[in-house]
C-alpha positions as CSV (number, residue, x, y, z in Angstrom):
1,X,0.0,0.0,0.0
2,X,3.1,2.1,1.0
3,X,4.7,1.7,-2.2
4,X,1.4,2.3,-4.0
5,X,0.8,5.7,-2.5
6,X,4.4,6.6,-3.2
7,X,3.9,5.4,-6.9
8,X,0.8,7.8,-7.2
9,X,2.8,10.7,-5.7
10,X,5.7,10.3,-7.7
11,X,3.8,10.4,-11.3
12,X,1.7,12.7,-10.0
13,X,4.9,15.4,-9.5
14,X,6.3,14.0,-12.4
15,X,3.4,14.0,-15.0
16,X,2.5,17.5,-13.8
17,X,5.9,19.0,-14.3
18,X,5.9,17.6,-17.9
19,X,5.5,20.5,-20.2
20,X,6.1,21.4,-23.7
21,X,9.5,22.6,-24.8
22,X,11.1,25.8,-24.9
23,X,11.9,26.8,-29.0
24,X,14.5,29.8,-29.6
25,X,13.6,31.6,-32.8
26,X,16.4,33.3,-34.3
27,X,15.6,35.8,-37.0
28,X,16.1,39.8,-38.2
29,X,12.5,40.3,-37.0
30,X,11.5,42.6,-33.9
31,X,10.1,41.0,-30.5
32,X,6.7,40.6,-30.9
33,X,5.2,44.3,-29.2
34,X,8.8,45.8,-29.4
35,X,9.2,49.0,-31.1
36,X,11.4,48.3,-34.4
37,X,8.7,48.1,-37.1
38,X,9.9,44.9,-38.9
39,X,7.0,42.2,-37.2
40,X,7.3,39.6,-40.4
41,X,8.2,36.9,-37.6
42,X,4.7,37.7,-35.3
43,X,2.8,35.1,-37.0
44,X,5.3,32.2,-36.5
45,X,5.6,33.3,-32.9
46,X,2.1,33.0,-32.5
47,X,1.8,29.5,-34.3
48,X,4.4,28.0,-32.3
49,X,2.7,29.5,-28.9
50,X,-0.3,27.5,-30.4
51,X,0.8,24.9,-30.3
52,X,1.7,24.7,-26.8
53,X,5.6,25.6,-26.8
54,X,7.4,28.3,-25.3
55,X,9.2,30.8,-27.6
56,X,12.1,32.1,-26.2
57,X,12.5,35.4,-28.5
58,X,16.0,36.3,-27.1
59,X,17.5,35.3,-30.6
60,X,14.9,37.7,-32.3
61,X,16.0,41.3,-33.5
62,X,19.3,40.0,-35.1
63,X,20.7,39.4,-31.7
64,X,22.6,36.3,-32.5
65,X,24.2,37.2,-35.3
66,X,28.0,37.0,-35.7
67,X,29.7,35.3,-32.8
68,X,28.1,34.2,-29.9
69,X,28.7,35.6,-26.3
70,X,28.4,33.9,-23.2
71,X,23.7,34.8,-22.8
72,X,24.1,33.8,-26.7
73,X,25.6,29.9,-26.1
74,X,23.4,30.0,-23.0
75,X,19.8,30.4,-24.7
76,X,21.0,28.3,-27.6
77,X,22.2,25.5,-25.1
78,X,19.0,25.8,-22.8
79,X,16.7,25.5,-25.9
80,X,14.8,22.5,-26.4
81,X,14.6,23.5,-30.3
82,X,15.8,26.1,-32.4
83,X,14.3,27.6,-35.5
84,X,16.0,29.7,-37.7
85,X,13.8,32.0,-39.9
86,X,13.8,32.8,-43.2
87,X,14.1,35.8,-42.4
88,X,17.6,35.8,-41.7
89,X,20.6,37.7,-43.5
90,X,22.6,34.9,-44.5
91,X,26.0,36.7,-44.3
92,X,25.7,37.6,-40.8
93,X,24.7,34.3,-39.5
94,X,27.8,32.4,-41.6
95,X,29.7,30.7,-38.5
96,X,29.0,27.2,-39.9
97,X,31.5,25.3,-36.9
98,X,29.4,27.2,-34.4
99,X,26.1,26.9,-35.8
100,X,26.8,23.1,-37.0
101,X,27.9,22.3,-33.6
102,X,25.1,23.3,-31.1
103,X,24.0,19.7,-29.2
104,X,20.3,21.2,-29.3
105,X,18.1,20.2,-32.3
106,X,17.5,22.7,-35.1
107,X,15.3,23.3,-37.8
108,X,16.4,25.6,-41.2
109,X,14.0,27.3,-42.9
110,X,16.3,29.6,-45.3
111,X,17.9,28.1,-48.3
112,X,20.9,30.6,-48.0
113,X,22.3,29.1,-45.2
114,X,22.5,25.7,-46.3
115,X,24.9,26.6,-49.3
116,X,28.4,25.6,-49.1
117,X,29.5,28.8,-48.7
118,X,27.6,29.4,-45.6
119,X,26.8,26.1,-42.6
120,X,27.6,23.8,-45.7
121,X,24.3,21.3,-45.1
122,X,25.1,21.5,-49.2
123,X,27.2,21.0,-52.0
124,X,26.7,23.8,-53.9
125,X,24.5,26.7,-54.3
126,X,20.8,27.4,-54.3
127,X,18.5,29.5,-56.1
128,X,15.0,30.8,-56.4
129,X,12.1,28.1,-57.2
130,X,9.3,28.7,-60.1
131,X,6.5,30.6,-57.9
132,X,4.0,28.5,-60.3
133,X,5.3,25.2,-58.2
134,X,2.9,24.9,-55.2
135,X,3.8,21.0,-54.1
136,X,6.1,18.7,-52.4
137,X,7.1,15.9,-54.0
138,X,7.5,13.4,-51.8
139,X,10.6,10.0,-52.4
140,X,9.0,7.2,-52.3
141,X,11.2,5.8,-50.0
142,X,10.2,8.0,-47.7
143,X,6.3,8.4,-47.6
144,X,5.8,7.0,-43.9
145,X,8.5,9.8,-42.9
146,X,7.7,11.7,-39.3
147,X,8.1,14.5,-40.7
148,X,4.9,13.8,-43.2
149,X,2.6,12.0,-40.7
150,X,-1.2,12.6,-41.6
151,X,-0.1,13.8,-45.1
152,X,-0.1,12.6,-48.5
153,X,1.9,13.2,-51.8
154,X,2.0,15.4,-53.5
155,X,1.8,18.2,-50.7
156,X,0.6,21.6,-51.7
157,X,2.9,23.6,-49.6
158,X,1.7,26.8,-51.1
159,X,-1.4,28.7,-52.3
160,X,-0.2,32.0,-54.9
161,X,-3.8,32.5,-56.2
162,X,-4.2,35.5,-53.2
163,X,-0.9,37.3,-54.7
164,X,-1.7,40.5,-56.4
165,X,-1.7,40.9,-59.4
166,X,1.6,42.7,-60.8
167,X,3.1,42.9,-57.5
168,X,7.0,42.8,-57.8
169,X,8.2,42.5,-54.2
170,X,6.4,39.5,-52.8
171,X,6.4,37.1,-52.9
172,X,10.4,36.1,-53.5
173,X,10.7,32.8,-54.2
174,X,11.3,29.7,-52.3
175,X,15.0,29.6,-52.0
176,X,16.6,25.8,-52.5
177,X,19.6,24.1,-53.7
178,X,20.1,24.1,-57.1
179,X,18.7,20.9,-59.0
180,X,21.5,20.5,-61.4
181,X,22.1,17.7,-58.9
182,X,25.6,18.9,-58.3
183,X,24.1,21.3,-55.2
184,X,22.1,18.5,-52.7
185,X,22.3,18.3,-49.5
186,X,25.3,16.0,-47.6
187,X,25.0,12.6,-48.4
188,X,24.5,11.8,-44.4
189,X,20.7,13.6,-45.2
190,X,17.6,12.1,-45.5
191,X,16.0,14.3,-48.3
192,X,12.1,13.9,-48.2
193,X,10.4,15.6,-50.7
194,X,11.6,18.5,-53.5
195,X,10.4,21.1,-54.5
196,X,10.6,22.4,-58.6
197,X,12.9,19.2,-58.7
198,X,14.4,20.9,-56.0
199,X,15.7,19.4,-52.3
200,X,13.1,21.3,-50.5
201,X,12.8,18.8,-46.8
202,X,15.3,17.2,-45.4
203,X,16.5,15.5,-41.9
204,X,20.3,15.1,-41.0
205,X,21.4,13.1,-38.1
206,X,23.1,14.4,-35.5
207,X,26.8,13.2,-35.9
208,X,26.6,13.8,-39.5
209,X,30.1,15.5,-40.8
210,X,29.2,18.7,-43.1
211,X,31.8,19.2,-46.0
212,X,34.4,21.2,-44.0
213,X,34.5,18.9,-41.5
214,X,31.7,19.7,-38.9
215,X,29.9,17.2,-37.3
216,X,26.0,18.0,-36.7
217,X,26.1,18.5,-32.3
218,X,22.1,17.3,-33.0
219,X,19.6,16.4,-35.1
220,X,18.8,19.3,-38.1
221,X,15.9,19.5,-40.2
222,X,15.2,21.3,-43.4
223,X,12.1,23.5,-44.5
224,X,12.2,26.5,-46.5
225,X,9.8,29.4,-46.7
226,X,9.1,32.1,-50.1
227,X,11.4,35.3,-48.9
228,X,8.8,37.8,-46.9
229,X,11.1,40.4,-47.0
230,X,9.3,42.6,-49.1
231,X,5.8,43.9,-48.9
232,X,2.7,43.6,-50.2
233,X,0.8,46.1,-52.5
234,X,-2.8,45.0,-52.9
235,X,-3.6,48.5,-54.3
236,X,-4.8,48.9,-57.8
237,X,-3.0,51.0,-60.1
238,X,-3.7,54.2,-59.8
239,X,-6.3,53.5,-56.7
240,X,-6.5,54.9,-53.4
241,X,-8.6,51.8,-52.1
242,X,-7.3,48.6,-51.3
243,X,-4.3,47.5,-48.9
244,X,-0.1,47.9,-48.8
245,X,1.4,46.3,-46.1
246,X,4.2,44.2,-45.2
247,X,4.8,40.5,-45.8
248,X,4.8,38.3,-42.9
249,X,5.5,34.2,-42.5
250,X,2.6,32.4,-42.9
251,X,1.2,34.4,-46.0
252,X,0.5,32.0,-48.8
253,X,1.3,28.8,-47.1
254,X,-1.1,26.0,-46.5
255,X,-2.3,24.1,-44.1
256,X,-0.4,21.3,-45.5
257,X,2.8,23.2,-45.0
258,X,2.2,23.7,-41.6
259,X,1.4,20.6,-40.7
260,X,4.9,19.4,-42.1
261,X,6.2,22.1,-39.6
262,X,4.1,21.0,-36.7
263,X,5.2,17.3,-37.5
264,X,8.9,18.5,-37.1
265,X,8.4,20.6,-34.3
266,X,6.9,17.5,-32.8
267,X,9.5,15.2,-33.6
268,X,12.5,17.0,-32.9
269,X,11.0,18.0,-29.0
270,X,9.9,15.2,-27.2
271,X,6.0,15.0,-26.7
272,X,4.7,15.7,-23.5
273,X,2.5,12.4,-24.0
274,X,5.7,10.8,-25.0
275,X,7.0,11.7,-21.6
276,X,4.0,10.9,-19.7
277,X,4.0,7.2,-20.8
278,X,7.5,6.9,-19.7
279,X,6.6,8.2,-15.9
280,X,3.8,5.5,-16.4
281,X,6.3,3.0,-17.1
282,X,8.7,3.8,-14.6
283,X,6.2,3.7,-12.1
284,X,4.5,0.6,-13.0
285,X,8.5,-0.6,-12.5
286,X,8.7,0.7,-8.7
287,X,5.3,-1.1,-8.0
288,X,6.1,-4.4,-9.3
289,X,9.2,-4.5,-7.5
290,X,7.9,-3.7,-4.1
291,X,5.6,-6.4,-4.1
């Protein structure tokens, strides 16, 4: 009875202090409610929020650009995922061996800083995908992927029939490695699905060596976004009705897409069900053995 009541106390301290994780978003965005006026970033702040995570927007505002200080290792080290935004500039972010080496999961989500001449996830280069390409492609060998879980191929990633008409800044396109096949990503990579015949998701393994010699400190993952950097003008031509504003993440993306994101998000943090079953398990240990 003793070791019953114990049992019961323990999962219940346990179970209850099983949360979601903690995900550092590093971008060139401003804190949600701060005063710079680039918000692009709100929306995926607010997504990940929803789903039930913590965002730690320390690395928001181009604060973790350049080499890392002392608070900078510390958030990325205390993180139970990072995400790196597309909105990112790619040159002041290019410090592959410290990136690469990070032992806390991360997920890309700009094609610049795969290239080999920034973290060197790549061979080669990248460029801008055809803005008429709208799915994922997925391998074959890799339909029952995590990553994928309640989806099937193709995967329409993105919806352009809401861009206005004529507009030259936004969207940019979706920036990937070039599919001359000399530019995919390290042979150590899963690649998913592509995108314009392009690799458009992939999953490394932690311990994977990148091209200059880096080995992955954790697991990485790869999703790319359209470029939001621009804005959005939704007034007619010559007009004084309609709407001009700024692009922000999640503008022309899909359900779909976000699922694939919510699948990662899952799969690189540990699910707080996950977790619970373990306590179960542990518990159902200590019982047994009292008896």
């Amino acid at each position: 009875m003793k070791a019953l009541l114990y049992a019961t106390l323990v999962l219940g301290l346990v179970a209850g202090s099983v949360q979601a994780g903690t995900i550092l978003v590093v971008t060139d965005c401003e804190v949600p409610g701060g005063a710079g006026t680039d918000h692009r970033d709100d929306n995926l702040v607010a997504f990940l929020q929803g789903l039930g995570h913590t965002v730690d927007t320390y690395g928001m505002n181009k604060t973790m650009r350049g080499d890392f200080d002392a608070t900078d290792q510390t958030h990325a080290d205390g993180a139970d995922l990072i995400i790196v935004s597309r909105r990112t500039g790619s040159g002041d972010y290019n410090k592959p061996t410290q990136w690469n080496s990070i032992a806390t999961p991360l997920i890309q989500c700009s094609g610049y800083l795969t290239r080999s001449s920034r973290w060197k996830w790549t061979a080669g280069g990248s460029g801008d995908a055809t803005r008429t390409e709208t799915d994922l492609v997925i391998d074959a060998a890799h339909t029952g992927h995590a990553f994928l879980s309640g989806l099937t191929g193709p995967v329409g990633l993105f919806d352009w029939s809401t861009v206005p008409a004529g507009n030259n800044q936004a969207p940019k396109g979706v920036y990937l490695p070039n599919k001359d096949g000399s530019s995919d990503f390290d042979d150590e990579a899963t690649v998913i699905g592509t995108f314009d015949g392009r690799d458009m998701l992939a999953d490394l393994p932690a311990g994977a060596t990148m091209s200059n010699g880096d080995v992955l400190g954790a697991r990485r993952a790869f999703l790319s976004h359209w470029g939001y950097d621009g804005w959005l003008d939704f007034l007619p031509y010559g007009s004084d009705t309609g709407e001009d504003r700024d692009a922000n993440w999640g503008d022309f993306i899909t359900d779909d897409h976000k699922t694939v994101l919510t699948n990662m998000v899952n799969t690189l943090i540990p699910e707080p069900a996950t977790l619970t079953l373990l306590v179960v398990g542990a518990v159902a240990t200590l019982i047994r053995r009292k008896k």
